[in-house]
NUGUPA-212283 format. One record per residue: x, y, z of N, C-alpha, C, O in turn; residue number from 1. Coordinates in nm, 4 decimals. Layout:
REM residues N
+----------+----------+----------+----------+----------+----------+----------+----------+----------+----------+----------+----------+------+
!      n.X !      n.Y !      n.Z !     ca.X !     ca.Y !     ca.Z !      c.X !      c.Y !      c.Z !      o.X !      o.Y !      o.Z ! kedo !
+----------+----------+----------+----------+----------+----------+----------+----------+----------+----------+----------+----------+------+
!        X !        Y !        Z !        X !        Y !        Z !        X !        Y !        Z !        X !        Y !        Z !  NUM !
...
+----------+----------+----------+----------+----------+----------+----------+----------+----------+----------+----------+----------+------+
***
This chain:
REM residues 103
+----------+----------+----------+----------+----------+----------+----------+----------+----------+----------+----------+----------+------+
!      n.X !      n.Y !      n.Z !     ca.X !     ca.Y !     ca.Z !      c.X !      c.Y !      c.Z !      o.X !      o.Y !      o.Z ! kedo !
+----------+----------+----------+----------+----------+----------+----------+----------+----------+----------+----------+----------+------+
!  -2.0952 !   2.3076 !  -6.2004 !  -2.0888 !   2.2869 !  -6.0587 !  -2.1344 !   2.4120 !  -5.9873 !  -2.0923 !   2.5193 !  -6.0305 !    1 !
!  -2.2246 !   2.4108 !  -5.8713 !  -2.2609 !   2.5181 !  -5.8358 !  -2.2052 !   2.5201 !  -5.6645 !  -2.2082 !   2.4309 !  -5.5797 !    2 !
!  -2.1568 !   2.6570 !  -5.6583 !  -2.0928 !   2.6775 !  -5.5188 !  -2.2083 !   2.6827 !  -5.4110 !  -2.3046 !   2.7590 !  -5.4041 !    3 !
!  -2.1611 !   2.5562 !  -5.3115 !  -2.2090 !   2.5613 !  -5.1834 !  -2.2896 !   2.6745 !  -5.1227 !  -2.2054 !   2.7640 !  -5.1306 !    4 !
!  -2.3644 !   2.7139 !  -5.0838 !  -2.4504 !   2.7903 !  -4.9885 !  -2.3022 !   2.8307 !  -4.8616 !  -2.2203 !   2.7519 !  -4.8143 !    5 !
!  -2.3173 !   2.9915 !  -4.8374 !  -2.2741 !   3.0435 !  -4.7600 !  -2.3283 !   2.9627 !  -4.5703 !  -2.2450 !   2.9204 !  -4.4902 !    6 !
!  -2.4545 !   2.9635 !  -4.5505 !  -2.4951 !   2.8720 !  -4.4692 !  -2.4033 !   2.7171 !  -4.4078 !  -2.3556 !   2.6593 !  -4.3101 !    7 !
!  -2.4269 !   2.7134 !  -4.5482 !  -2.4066 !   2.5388 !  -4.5259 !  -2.2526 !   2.5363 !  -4.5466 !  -2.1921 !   2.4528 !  -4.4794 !    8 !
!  -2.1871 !   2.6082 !  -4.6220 !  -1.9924 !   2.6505 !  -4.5542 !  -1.9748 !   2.6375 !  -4.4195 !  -1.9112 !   2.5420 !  -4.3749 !    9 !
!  -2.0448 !   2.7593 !  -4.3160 !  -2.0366 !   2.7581 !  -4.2381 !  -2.0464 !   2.6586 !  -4.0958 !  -1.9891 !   2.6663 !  -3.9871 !   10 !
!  -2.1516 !   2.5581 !  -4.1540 !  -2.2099 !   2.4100 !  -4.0914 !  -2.0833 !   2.3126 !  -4.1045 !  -2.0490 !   2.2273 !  -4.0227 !   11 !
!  -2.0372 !   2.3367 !  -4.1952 !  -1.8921 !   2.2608 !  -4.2223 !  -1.7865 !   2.2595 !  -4.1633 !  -1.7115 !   2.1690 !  -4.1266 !   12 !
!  -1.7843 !   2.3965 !  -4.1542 !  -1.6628 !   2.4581 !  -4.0706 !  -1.7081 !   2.4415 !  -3.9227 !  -1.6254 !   2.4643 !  -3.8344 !   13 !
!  -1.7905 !   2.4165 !  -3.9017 !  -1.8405 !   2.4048 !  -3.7493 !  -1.8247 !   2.2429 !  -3.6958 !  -1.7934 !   2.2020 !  -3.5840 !   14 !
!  -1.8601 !   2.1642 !  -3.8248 !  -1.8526 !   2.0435 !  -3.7941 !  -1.7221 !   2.0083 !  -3.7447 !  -1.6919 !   1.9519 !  -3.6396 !   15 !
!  -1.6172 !   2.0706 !  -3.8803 !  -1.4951 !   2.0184 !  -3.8978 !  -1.4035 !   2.0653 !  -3.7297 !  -1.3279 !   2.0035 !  -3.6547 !   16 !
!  -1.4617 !   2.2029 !  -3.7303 !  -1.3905 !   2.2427 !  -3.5833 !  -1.4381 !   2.1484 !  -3.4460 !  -1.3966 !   2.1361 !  -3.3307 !   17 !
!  -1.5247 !   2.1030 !  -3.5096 !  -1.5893 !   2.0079 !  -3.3717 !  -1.5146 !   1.8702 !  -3.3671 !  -1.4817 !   1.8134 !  -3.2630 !   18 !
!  -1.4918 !   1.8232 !  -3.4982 !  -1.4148 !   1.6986 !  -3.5185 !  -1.2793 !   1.7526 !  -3.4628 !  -1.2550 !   1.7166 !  -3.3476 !   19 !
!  -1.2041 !   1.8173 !  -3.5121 !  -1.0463 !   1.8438 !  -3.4694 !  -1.0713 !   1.8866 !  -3.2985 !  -1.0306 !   1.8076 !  -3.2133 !   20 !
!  -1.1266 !   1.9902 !  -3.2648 !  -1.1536 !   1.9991 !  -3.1209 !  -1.1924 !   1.8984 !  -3.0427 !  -1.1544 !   1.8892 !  -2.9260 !   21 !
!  -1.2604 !   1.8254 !  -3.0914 !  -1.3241 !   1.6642 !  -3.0022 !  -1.1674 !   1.5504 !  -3.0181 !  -1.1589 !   1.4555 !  -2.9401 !   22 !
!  -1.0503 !   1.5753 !  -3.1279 !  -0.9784 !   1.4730 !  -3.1368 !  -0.8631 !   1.5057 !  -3.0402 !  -0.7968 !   1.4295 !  -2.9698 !   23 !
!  -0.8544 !   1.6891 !  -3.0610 !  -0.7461 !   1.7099 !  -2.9855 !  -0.8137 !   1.7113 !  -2.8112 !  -0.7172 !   1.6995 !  -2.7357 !   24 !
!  -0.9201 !   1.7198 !  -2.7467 !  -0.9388 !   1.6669 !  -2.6176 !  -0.9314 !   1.5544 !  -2.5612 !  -0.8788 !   1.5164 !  -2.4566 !   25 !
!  -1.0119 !   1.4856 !  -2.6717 !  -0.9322 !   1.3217 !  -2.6663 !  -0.8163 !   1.2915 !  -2.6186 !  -0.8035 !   1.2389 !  -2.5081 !   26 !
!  -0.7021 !   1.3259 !  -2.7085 !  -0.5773 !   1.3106 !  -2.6775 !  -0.5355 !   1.4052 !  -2.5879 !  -0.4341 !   1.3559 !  -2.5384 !   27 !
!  -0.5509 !   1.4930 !  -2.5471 !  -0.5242 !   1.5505 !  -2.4361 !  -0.5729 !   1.4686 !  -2.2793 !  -0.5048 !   1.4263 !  -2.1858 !   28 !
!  -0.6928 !   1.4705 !  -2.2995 !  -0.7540 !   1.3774 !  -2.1839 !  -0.6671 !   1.2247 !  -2.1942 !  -0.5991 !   1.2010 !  -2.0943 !   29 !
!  -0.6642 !   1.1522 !  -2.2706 !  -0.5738 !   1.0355 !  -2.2569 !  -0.4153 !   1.0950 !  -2.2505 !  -0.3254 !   1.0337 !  -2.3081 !   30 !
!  -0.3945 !   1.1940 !  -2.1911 !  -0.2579 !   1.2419 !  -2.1880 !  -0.2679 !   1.2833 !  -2.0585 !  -0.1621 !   1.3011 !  -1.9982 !   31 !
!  -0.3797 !   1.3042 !  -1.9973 !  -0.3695 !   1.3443 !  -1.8629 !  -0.3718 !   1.2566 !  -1.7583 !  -0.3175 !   1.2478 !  -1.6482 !   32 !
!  -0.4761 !   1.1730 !  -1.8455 !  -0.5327 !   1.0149 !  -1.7509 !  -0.3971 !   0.9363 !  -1.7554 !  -0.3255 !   0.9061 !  -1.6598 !   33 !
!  -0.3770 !   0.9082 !  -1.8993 !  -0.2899 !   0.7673 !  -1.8841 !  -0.0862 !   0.8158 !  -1.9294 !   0.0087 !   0.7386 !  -1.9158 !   34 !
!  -0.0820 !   0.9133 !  -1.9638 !   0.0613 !   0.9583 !  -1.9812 !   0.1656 !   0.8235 !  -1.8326 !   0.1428 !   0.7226 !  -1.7659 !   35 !
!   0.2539 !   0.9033 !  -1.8542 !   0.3908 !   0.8566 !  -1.7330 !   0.3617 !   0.9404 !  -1.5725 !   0.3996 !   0.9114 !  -1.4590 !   36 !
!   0.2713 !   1.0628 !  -1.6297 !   0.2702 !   1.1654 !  -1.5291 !   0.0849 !   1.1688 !  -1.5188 !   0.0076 !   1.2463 !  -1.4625 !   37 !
!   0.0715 !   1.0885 !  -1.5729 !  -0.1141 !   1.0990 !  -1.5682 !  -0.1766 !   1.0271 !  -1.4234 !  -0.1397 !   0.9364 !  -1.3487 !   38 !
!  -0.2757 !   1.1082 !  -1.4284 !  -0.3532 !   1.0505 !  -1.2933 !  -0.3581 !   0.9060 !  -1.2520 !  -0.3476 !   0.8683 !  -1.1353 !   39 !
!  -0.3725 !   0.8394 !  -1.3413 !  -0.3845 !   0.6685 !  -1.3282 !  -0.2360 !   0.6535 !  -1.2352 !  -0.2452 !   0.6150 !  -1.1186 !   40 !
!  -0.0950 !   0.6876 !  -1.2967 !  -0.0108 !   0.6651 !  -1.2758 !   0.0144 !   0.7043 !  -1.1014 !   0.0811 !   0.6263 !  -1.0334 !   41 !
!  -0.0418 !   0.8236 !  -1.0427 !  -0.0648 !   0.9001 !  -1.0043 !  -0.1113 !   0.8115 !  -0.8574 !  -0.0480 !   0.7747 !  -0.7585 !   42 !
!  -0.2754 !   0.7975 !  -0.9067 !  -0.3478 !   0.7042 !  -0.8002 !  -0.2511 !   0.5772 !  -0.7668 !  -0.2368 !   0.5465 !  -0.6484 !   43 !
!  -0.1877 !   0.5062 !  -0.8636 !  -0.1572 !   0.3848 !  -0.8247 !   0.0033 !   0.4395 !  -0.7316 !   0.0255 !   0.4079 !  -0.6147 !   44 !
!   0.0525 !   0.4841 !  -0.7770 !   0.1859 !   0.5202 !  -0.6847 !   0.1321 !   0.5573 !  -0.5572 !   0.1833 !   0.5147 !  -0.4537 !   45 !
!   0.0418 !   0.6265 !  -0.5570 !  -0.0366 !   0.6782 !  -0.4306 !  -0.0915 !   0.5481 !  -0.3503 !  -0.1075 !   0.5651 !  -0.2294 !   46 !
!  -0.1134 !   0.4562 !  -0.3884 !  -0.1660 !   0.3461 !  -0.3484 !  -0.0738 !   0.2754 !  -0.2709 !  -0.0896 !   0.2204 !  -0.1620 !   47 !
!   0.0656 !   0.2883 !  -0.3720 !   0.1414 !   0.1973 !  -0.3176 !   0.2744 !   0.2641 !  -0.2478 !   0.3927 !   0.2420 !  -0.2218 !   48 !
!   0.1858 !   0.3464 !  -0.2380 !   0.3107 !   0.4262 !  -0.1245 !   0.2230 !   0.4310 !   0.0258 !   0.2817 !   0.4260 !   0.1339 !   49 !
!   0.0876 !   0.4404 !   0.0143 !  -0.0046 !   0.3972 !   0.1401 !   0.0528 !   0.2435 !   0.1930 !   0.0821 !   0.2129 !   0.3085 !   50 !
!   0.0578 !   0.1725 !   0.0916 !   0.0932 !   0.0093 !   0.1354 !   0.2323 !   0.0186 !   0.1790 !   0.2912 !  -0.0783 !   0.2271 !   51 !
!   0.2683 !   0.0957 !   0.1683 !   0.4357 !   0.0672 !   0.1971 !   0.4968 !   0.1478 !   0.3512 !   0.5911 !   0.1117 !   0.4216 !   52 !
!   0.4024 !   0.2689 !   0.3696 !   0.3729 !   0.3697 !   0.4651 !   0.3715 !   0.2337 !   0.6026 !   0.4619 !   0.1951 !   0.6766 !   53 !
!   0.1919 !   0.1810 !   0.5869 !   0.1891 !   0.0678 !   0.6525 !   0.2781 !   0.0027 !   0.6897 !   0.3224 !   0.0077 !   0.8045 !   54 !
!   0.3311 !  -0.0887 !   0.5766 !   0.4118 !  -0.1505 !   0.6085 !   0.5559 !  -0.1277 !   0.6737 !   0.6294 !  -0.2184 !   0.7128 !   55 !
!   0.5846 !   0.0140 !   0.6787 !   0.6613 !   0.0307 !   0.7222 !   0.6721 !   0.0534 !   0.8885 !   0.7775 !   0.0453 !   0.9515 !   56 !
!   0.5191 !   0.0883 !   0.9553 !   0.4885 !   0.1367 !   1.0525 !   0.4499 !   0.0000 !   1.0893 !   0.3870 !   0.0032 !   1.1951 !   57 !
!   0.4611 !  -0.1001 !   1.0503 !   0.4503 !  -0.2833 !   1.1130 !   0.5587 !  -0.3502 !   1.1522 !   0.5618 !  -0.4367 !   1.2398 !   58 !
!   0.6690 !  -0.3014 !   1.0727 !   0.8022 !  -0.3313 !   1.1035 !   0.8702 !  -0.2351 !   1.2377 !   0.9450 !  -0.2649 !   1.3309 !   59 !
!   0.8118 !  -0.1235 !   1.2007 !   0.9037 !  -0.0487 !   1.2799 !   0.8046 !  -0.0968 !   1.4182 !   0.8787 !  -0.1092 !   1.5157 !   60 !
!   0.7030 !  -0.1179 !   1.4423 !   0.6389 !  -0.1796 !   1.6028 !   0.6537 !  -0.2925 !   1.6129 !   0.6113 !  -0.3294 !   1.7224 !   61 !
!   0.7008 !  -0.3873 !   1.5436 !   0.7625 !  -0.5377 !   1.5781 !   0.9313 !  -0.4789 !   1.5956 !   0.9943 !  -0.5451 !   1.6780 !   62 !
!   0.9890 !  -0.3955 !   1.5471 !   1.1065 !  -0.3636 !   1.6314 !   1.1136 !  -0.2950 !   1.7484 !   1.2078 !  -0.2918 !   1.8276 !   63 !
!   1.0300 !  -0.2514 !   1.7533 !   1.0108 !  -0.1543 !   1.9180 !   0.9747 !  -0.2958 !   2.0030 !   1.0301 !  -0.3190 !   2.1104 !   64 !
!   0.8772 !  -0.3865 !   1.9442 !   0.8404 !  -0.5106 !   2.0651 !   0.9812 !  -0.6181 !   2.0513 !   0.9894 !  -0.6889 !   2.1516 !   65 !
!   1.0800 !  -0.6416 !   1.9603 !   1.1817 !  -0.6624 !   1.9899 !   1.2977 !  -0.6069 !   2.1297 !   1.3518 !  -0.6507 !   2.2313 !   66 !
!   1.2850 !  -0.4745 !   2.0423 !   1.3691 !  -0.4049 !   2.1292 !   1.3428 !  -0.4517 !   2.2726 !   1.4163 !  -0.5334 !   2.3279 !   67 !
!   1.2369 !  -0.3979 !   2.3300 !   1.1596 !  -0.4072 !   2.4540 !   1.2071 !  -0.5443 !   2.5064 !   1.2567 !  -0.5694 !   2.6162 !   68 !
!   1.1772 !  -0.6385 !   2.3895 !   1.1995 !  -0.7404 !   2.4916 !   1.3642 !  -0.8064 !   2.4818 !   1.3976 !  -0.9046 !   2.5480 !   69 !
!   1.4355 !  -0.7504 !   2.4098 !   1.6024 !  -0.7588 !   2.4389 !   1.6074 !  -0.7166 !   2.5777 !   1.6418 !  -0.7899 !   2.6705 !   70 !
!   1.5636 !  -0.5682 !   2.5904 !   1.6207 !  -0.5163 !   2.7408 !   1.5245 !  -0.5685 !   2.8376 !   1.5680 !  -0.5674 !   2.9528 !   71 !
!   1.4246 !  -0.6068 !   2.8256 !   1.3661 !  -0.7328 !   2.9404 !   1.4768 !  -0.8673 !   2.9579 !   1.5516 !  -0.8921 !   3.0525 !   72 !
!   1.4613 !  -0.9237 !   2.8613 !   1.5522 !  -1.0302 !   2.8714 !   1.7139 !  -1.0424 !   2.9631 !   1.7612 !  -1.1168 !   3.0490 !   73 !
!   1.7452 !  -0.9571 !   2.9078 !   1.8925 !  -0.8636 !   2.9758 !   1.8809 !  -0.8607 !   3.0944 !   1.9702 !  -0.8981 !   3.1704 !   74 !
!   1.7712 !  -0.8167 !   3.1308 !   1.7605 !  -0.7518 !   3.3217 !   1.7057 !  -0.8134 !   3.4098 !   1.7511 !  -0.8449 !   3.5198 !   75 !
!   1.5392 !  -0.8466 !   3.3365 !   1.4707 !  -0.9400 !   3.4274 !   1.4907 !  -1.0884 !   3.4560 !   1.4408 !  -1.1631 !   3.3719 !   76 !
!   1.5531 !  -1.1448 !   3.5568 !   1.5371 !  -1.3198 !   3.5427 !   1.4295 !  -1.3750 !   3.5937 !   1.4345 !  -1.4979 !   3.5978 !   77 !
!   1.3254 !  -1.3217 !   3.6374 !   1.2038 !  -1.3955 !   3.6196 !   1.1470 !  -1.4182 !   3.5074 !   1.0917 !  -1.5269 !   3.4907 !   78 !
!   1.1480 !  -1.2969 !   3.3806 !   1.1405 !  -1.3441 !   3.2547 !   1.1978 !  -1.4642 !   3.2317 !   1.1300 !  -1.5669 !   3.2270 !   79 !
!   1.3032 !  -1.4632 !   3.2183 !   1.3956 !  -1.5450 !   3.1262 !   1.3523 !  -1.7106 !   3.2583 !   1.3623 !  -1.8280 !   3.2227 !   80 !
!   1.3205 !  -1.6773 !   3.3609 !   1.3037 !  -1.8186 !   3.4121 !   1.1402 !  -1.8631 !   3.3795 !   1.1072 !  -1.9790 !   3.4047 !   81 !
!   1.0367 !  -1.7645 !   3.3211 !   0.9248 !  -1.7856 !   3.3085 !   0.9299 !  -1.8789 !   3.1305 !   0.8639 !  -1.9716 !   3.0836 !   82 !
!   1.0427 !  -1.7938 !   3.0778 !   1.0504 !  -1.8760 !   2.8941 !   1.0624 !  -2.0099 !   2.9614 !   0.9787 !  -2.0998 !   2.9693 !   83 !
!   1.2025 !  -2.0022 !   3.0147 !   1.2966 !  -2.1253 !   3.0283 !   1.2162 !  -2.2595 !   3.0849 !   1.2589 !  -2.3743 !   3.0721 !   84 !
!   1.1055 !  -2.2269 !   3.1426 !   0.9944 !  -2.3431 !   3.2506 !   0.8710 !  -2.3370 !   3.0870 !   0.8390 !  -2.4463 !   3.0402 !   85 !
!   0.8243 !  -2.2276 !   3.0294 !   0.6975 !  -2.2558 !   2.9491 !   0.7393 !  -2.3232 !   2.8466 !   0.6610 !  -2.4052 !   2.7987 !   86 !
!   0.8866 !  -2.3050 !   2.7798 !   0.9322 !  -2.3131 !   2.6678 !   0.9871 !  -2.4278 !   2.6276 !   0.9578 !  -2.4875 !   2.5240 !   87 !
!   1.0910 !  -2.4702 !   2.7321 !   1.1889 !  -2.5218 !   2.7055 !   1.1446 !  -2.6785 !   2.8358 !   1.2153 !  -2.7789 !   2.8444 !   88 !
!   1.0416 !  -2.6595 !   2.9019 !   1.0374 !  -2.7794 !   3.0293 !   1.1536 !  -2.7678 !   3.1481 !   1.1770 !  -2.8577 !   3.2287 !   89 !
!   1.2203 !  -2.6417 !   3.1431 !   1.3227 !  -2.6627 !   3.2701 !   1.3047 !  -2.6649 !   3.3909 !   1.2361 !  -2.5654 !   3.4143 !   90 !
!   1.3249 !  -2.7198 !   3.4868 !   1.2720 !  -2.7416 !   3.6312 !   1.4151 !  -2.6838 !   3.7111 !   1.5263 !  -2.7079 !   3.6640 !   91 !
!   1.3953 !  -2.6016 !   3.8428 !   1.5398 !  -2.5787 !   3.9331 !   1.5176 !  -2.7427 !   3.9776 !   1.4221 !  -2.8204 !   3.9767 !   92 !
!   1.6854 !  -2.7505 !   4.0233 !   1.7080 !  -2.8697 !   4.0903 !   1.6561 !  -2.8823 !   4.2402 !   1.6546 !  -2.7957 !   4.3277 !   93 !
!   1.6145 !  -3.0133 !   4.2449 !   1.5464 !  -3.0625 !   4.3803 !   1.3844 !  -3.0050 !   4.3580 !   1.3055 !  -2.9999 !   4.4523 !   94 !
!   1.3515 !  -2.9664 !   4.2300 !   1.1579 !  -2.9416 !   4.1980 !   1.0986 !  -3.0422 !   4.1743 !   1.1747 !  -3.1144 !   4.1100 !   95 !
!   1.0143 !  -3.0845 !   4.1880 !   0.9000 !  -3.1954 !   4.1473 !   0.8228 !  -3.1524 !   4.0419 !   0.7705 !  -3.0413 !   4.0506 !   96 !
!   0.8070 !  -3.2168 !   3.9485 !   0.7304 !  -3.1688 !   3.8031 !   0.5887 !  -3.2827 !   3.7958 !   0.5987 !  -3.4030 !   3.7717 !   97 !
!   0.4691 !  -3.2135 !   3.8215 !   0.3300 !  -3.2750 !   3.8134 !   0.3094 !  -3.2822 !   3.6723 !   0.3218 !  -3.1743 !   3.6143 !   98 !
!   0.2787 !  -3.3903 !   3.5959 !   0.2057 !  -3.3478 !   3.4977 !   0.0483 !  -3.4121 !   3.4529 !   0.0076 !  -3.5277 !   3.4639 !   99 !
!  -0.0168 !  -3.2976 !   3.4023 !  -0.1603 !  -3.3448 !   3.4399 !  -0.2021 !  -3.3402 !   3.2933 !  -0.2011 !  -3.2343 !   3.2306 !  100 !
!  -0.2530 !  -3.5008 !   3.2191 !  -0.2809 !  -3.5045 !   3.1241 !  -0.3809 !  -3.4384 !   3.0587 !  -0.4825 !  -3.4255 !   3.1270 !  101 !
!  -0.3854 !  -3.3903 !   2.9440 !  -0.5415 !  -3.3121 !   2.9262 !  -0.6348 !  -3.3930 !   2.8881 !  -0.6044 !  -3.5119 !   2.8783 !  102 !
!  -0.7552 !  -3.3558 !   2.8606 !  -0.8439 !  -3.4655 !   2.8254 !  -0.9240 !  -3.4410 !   2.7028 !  -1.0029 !  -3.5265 !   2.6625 !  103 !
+----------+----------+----------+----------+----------+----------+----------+----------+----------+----------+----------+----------+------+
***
C-alpha cells in the first residue's frame, strides 16, 4: 500500500472541513430561521401583533362612537325624537302621517 501524496492529504482535509463547516451552517442557519426564537417565528408574531394592534384601534373607535352617542342620547331630545320618527314610525299626537309610496 502506498501512502497518499502530501498534496492530495491536504485536498481532503479541505474537503472534509468544507463538509463539516457547510453541515454545521446548515444547522445553524435552520436554527436561526426556524428555532422557537427564529426569524420565521419572529415575522409571524410580528404579523400578528400588527393584526391585533388594528384591531384593537377598531374597537377602541367604535367605543368612542358609542360613547359619544350614550351622552347624545342622554341630553339631546331631538336626537332621540329624530330615532324615535326614522326608526320606530312614531308620530306626536294630533300629527298627520303622509305616506308616499316609492316606485
Amino acid at each position: 500500500m502506498s501512502q497518499p501524496s502530501i498534496p492530495k492529504q491536504k485536498k481532503e482535509i479541505k474537503r472534509n472541513r468544507l463538509i463539516v463547516g457547510s453541515v454545521i451552517g446548515i444547522l445553524f442557519a435552520g436554527f436561526v430561521l426556524f428555532s422557537e426564537y427564529g426569524l420565521w417565528t419572529r415575522f409571524r408574531l410580528e404579523f400578528k401583533k400588527r393584526a391585533l394592534e388594528e384591531e384593537v384601534q377598531a374597537s377602541q373607535k367604535q367605543q368612542d362612537s358609542l360613547v359619544r352617542m350614550i351622552r347624545v342620547l342622554k341630553t339631546d331630545t331631538l336626537e332621540i325624537e329624530r330615532i324615535a320618527r326614522e326608526e320606530y314610525g312614531m308620530v306626536k299626537p294630533g300629527e298627520k302621517v303622509y305616506i308616499v309610496p316609492e316606485k
